[in-house]
C-alpha positions in Angstrom: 6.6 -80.3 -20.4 3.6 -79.3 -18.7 0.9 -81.9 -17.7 -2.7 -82.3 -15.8 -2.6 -86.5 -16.3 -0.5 -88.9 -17.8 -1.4 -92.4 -18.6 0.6 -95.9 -18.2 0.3 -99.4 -19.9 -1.6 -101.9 -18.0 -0.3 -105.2 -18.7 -3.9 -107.3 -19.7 -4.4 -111.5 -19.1 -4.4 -112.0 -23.0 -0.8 -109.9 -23.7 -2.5 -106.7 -24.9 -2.1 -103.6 -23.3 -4.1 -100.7 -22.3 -3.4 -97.1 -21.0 -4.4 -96.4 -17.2 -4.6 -92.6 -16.3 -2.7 -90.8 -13.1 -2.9 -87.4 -11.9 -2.4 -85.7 -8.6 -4.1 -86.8 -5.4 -4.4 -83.5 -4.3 -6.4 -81.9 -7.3 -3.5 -79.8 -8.5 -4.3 -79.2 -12.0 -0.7 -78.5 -13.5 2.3 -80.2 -12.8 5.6 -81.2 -15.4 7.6 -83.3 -16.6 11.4 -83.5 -16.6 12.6 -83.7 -20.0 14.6 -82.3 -23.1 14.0 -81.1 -26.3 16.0 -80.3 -29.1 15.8 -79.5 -32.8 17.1 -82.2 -34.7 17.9 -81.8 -38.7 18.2 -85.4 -40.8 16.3 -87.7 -43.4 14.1 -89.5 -41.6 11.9 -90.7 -44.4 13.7 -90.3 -48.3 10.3 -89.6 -49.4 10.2 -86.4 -47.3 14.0 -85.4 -47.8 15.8 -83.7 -45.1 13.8 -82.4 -42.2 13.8 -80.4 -39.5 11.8 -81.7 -36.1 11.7 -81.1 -32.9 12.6 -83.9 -30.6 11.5 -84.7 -26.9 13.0 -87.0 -24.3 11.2 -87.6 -20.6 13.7 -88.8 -17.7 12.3 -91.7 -15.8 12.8 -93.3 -12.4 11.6 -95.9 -10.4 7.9 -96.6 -9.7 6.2 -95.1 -6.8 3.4 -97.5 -5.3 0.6 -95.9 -7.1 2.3 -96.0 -10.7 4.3 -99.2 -9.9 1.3 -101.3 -9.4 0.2 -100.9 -13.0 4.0 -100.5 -14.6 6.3 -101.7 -12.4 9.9 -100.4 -14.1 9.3 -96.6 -14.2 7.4 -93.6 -13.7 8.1 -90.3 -15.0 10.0 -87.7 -13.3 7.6 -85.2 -12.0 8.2 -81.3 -10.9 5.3 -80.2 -8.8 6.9 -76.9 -7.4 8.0 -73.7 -8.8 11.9 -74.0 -7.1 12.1 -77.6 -8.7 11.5 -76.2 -12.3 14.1 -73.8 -11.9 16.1 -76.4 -11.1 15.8 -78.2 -13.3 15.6 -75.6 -16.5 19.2 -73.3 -14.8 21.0 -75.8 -12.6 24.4 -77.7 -13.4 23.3 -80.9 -14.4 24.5 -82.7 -11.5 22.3 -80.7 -9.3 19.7 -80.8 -11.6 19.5 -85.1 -11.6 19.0 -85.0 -7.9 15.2 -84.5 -9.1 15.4 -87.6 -10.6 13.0 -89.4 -8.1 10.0 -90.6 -7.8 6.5 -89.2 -6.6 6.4 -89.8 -3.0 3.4 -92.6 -2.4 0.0 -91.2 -2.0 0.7 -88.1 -4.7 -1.1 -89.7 -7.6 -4.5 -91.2 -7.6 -5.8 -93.2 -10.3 -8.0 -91.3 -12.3 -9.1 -94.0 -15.0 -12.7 -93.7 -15.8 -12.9 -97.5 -16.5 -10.9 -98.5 -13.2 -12.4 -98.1 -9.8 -10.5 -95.5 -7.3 -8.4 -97.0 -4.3 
């Protein structure tokens, strides 16, 4: 799934939430994430009878600094380069997990409007 930013919740004081924006620190415009889709057929709602949608998943991983100091427990899995997506959309599946890391630190910036950078 391609992306230029993806957002996070920010735990608030009062127990709300609110999203907080990431992209790449480098000003790369297009990056993607990790995931699967597939067409699933069932009733999901009686009132619309049996439907046919499509359905996608994002692998996660572990936080990197810039994404764990707003949501600690995961980030999404992130392909920046053109031998990564091949990887990951013709590999086996074991080779195609390895991906399943984090950003290094320092490859996302903040890009929030309402939150100051740094």
């Amino acid at each position: 799934m391609p992306l230029t930013a993806f957002s996070e919740p920010e735990r608030l004081p009062d127990g709300k939430s609110q999203p907080v924006w990431f992209a790449r620190s480098n000003g790369e415009p297009l990056a993607f994430f990790a995931g699967i889709w597939c067409r699933w057929t069932s009733v999901r709602k009686l009132a619309d009878g049996e439907t046919t949608d499509d359905l996608f998943g994002f692998l996660t991983t572990e936080a990197n600094r810039e994404v764990g100091a707003i949501h600690p427990k995961a980030m999404p899995v992130i392909l920046r380069q053109s031998d990564e997506l091949d990887v990951w959309m013709n590999a086996p599946v074991s080779e195609a997990l390895r991906l399943q890391r984090p950003l290094s630190d320092g490859m996302l910036a903040c890009v929030d409007p309402l939150r100051p950078l740094g």
